[in-house]
N, C-alpha and C positions, 0 to 999 in steps of 0.2 A: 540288241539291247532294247526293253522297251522302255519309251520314255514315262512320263508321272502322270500326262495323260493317260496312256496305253492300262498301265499299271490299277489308277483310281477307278478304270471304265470295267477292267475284269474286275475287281474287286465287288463294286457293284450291281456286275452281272450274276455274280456267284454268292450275294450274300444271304439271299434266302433262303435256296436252297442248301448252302450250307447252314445255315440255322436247322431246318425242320429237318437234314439229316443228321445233328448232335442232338435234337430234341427229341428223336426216336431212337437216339442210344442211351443218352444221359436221362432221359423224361424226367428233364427239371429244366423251364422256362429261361431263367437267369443262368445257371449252370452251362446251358448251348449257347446262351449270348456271350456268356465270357468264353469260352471254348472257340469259338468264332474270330470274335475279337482278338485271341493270343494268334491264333492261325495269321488270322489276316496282316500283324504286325509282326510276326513272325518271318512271312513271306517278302512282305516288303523292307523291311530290315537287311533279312540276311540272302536274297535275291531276287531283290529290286531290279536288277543290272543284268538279270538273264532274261535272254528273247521270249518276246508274249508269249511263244510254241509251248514254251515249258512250261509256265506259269499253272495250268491247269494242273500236271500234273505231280508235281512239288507243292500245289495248296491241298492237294486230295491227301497229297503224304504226309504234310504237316497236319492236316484238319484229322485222319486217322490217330496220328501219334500223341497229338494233344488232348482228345480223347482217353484212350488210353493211360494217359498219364492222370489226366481227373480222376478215372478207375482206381489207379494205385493211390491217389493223394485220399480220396473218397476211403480206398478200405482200410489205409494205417490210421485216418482218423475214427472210423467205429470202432477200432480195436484198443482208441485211446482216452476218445469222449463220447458222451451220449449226448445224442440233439435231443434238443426237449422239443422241437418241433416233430420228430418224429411221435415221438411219446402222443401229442395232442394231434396227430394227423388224421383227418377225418377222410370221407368218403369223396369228398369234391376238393382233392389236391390239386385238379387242375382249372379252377373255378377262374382264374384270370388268366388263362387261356384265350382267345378269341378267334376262335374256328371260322367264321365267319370271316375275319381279315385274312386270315391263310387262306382261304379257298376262295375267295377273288378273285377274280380274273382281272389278269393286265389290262383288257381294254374298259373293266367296268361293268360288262353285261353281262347278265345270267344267262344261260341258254336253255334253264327250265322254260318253259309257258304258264307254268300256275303255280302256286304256292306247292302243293301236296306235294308237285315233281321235286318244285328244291326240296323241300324237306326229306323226301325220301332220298333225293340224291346223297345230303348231307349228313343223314341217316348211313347211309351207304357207306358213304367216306369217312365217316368214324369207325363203324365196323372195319374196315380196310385197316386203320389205322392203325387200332387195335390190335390187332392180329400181327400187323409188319413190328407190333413193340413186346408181342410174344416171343418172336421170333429167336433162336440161339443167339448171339452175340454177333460170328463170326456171319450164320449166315443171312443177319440180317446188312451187315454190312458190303457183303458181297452182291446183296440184292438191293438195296441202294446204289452202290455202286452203277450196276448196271442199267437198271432201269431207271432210277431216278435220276443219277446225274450223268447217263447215255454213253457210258466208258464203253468199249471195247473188253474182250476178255482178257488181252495182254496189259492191258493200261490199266485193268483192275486186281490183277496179280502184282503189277509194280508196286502199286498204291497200296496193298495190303501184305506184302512183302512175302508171298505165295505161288506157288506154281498155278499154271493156268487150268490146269486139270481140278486143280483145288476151287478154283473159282466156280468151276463149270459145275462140280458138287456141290457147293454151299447156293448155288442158286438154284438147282433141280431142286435139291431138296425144298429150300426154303421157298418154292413156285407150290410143290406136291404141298408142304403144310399149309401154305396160305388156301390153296385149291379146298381142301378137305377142310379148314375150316371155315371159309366161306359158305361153303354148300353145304355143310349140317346150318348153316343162318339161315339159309333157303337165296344166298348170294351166289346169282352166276353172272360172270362177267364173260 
């Protein structure tokens, strides 16, 4: 069982990364916050009371599924209302974004040397971004899964309610597309 410490410390541990992986399905800032937020109260509501061990991956299932369910609440409302936000959407939707606060490093320090490096770097990691929010749906999530929040292939089949063979295609793939379009940008990593 873990206790309300145990419980508050992963929450914690996993809240930003689970944000900038709803942020790169949903790409809508407040939409991954609230998606997060039903997760995270979701988890501690309805298993609060199971051992830390599980925790991760019962929030990966819930944060997947809530997800998902934005999708469906998202597409019965275009097919009911028109946002006028939409209508007036310009070029810089994601203008209160702060790139800058997400690619911070925990301890504070850049590990550029000069301005040009960050910027290039940061240059970099948008294009990266990019590319991971081009991605199929399925295999973008399979590839977060993996590399971003470090599952295992059996722990990312559970979490996306899939065979593990499925997993291991939705990331080849989604590795080959990120590859080929990184490197038509002239990005090797």
């Amino acid at each position: 069982m873990a206790t309300e410490q145990e419980l508050s410390d992963f929450l914690k541990g996993v809240e930003k990364r689970a944000f900038k992986r709803s942020f790169f399905h949903v790409r809508d800032e407040d939409a991954a916050l609230d998606i997060v937020q039903d997760s995270m109260l979701k988890l501690a509501q309805h298993y609060g009371d199971k051992p830390i061990n599980e925790l991760p991956m019962l929030f990966q299932r819930i944060l997947s599924n809530s997800t998902l369910d934005w999708f469906r609440r998202q597409k019965t409302q275009r097919a009911v209302f028109v946002h006028f936000s939409e209508i007036e959407a310009s070029a810089g939707d994601d203008a209160d974004f702060d790139w800058l606060e997400t690619y911070a490093s925990d301890s504070g320090k850049e590990t550029a040397s000069s301005a040009e490096e960050l910027t290039q770097r940061k240059q970099t990691l948008l294009s990266i971004e990019k590319e991971i929010q081009e991605l199929p749906t399925r295999q973008r999530e399979a590839f977060l899964m993996r590399y971003w929040e470090e599952m295992d292939v059996a722990e990312t089949a559970a979490a996306m309610g899939c065979s593990e063979g499925s997993v291991k295609t939705h990331c080849f793939r989604a590795i080959q597309a990120l590859s080929k379009a990184l490197k038509a940008k002239g990005i090797e990593l």
